[in-house]
C-alpha positions, -999 to 999 in steps of 0.1 A, spaced: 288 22 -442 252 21 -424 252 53 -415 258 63 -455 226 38 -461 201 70 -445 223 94 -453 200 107 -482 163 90 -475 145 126 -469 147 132 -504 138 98 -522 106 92 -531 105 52 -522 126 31 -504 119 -7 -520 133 -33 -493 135 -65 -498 115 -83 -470 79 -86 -463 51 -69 -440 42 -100 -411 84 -105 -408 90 -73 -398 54 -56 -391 64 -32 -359 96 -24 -380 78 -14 -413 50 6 -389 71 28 -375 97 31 -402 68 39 -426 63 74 -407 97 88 -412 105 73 -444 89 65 -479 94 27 -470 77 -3 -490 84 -41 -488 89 -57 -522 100 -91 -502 110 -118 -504 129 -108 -543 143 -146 -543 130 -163 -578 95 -172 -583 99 -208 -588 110 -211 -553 79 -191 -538 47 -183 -554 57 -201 -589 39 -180 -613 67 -170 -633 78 -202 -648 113 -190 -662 122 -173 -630 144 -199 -612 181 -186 -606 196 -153 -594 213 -152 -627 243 -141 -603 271 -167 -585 299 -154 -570 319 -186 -576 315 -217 -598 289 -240 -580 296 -280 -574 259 -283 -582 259 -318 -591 279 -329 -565 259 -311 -538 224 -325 -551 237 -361 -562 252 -360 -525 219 -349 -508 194 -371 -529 211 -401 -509 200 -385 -476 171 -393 -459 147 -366 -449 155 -342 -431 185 -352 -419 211 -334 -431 228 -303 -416 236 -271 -443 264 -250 -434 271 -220 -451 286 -183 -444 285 -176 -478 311 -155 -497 322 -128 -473 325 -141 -436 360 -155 -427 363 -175 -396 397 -177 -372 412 -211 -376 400 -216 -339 369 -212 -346 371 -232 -379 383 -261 -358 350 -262 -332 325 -264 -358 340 -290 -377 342 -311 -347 311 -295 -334 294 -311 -368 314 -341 -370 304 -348 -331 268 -340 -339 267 -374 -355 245 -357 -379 247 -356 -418 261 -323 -429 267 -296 -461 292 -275 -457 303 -251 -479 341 -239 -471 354 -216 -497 387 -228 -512 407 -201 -496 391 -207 -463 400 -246 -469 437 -245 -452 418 -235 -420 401 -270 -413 418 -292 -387 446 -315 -399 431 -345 -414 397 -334 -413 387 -341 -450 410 -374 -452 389 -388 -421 354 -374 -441 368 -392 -470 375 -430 -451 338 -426 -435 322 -413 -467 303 -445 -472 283 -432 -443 275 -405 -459 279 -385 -428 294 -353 -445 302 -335 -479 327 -304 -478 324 -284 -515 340 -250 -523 306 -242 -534 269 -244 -535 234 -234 -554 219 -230 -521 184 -220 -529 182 -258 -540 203 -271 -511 178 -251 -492 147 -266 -510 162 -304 -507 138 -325 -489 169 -339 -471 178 -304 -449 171 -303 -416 182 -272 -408 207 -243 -417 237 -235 -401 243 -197 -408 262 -165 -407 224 -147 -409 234 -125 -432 202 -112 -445 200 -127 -480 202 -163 -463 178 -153 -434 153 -144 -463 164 -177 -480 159 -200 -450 123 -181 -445 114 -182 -477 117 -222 -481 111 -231 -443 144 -243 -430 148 -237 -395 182 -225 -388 211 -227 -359 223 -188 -357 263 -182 -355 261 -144 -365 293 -122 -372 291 -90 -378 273 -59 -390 231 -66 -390 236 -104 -383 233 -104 -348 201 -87 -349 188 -110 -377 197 -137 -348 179 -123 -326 146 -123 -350 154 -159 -358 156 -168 -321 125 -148 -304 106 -134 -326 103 -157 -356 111 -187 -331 123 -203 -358 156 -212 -346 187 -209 -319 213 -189 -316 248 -204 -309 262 -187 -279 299 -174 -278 324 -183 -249 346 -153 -235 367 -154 -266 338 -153 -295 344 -186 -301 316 -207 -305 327 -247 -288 318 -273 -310 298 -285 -271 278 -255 -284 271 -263 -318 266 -301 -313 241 -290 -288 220 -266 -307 220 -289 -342 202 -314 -313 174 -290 -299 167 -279 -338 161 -317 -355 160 -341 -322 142 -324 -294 102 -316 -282 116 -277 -283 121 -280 -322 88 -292 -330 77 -262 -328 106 -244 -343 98 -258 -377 62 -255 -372 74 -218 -373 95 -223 -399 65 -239 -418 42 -212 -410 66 -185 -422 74 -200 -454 37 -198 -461 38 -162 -452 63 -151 -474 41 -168 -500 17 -153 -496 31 -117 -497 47 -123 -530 11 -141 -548 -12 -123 -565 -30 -100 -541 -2 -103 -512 13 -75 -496 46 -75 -516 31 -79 -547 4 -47 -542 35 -22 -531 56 -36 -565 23 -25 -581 19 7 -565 53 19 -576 51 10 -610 19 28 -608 30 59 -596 60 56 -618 38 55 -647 18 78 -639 47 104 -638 61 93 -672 32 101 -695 39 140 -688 78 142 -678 111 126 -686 127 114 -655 161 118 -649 177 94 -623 213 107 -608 247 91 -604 276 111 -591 279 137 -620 260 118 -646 226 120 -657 196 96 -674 172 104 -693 145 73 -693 112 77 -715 86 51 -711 66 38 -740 30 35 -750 
């Protein structure tokens, strides 16, 4: 599957990505001389970064139904900054095993949490692990939903940090509106997105796996503690402060996002006032004209 994503770049003309030049600078340097690369990051809706397009404020797009009153009603009782979100959004399924250490892991943090568990990863939790949630809910101390509008989770003046997959949409996220995270990466490009959170960004830790790839709830407990407790996260979300500002900027008028979006609709344009262009799909063609 990520081989097939370069499979073809020596014959586009642009590659748009979404992220933005100061994330990834060294990355976008030296990909920029063997492809046609330009960051057109971070594409999450305006209202949640530069705020000059007034109607832009959802995705338009949810994979499943979100308990968005819940979730919000549930985290304007919080105080600041104390609450723990936990998502691994739609595609990540965790062993039971593995389901069991981070809900003890989050219960043990004696922290405030989120956490999003798909309804058919539900069975998975330990035995009696909402019941218990349930008898100490007048605490407060944690809300399990199917579902979740995360970029306003996210935004909630009650998150403290994220607990996440890093998938690359949710890194972006977490960037975009400052959270600093705890990393438990899976698969594919996640570990590496751990990595920038960890030592590059500094803008998180990274939950380390035992010899099994599980991740003990020791583990978890631990690094919710470094992230909202300890000197060492101070400056994590001064990071995460100071990259939410960056990402900001690169989508505002004049950043470095906003002048590559520009420069392709330039050049695209340009090329439309004397040709047709036709765009390819397996055996099917377009033919898109552009008017006055």
């Amino acid at each position: 599957m990520l081989a097939n994503q370069f499979s073809n770049l020596d014959k586009v003309d642009w590659v748009l990505i979404n992220s933005f030049y100061k994330v990834e600078k060294e990355v976008v340097d030296r990909m920029s001389k063997l492809y046609p690369i330009k960051t057109i990051g971070p594409t999450i809706p305006s209202m949640y970064l530069d705020k000059r397009l007034h109607d832009d404020k959802e995705y338009d797009l949810s994979v499943f139904k979100p308990m968005t009153n819940e979730c919000l009603n549930w985290l304007n009782h919080q105080p600041i900054s104390s609450v723990v979100y936990v998502s691994f959004v739609s595609l990540a399924k965790l062993e039971a095993e593995q389901m069991e250490e981070l809900a003890w892991g989050l219960k043990n943090s004696n922290k405030n949490f989120l956490w999003v568990v798909r309804s058919t990863e539900e069975p998975k939790l330990p035995k009696n692990f909402l019941e218990e949630l349930k008898c100490t809910s007048g605490n407060n101390k944690g809300l399990v939903v199917s579902w979740c509008p995360q970029l306003q989770a996210l935004e909630h003046e009650s998150i403290g940090c994220f607990l996440t997959h890093c998938g690359w949409n949710s890194t972006l996220e977490a960037i975009s509106l400052g959270v600093p995270m705890v990393a438990m990466p899976q698969w594919s490009d996640q570990p590496t997105n751990a990595k920038l959170v960890k030592d590059v960004w500094e803008m998180g830790v990274k939950a380390k796996q035992d010899e099994k790839g599980i991740v003990r709830r020791e583990v978890i407990e631990e690094c919710i503690k470094v992230v909202m407790e300890e000197e060492r996260g101070k400056l994590i979300r001064e990071n995460a402060k100071k990259w939410k500002e960056l990402a900001r900027n690169a989508m505002d008028g004049g950043g470095s996002s906003e002048k590559k979006i520009e420069e392709f609709v330039s050049k695209v344009v340009t090329i439309s006032l004397s040709h047709k262009i036709y765009f390819e799909e397996a055996d099917l063609y377009f033919a898109v004209s552009f008017p006055d």
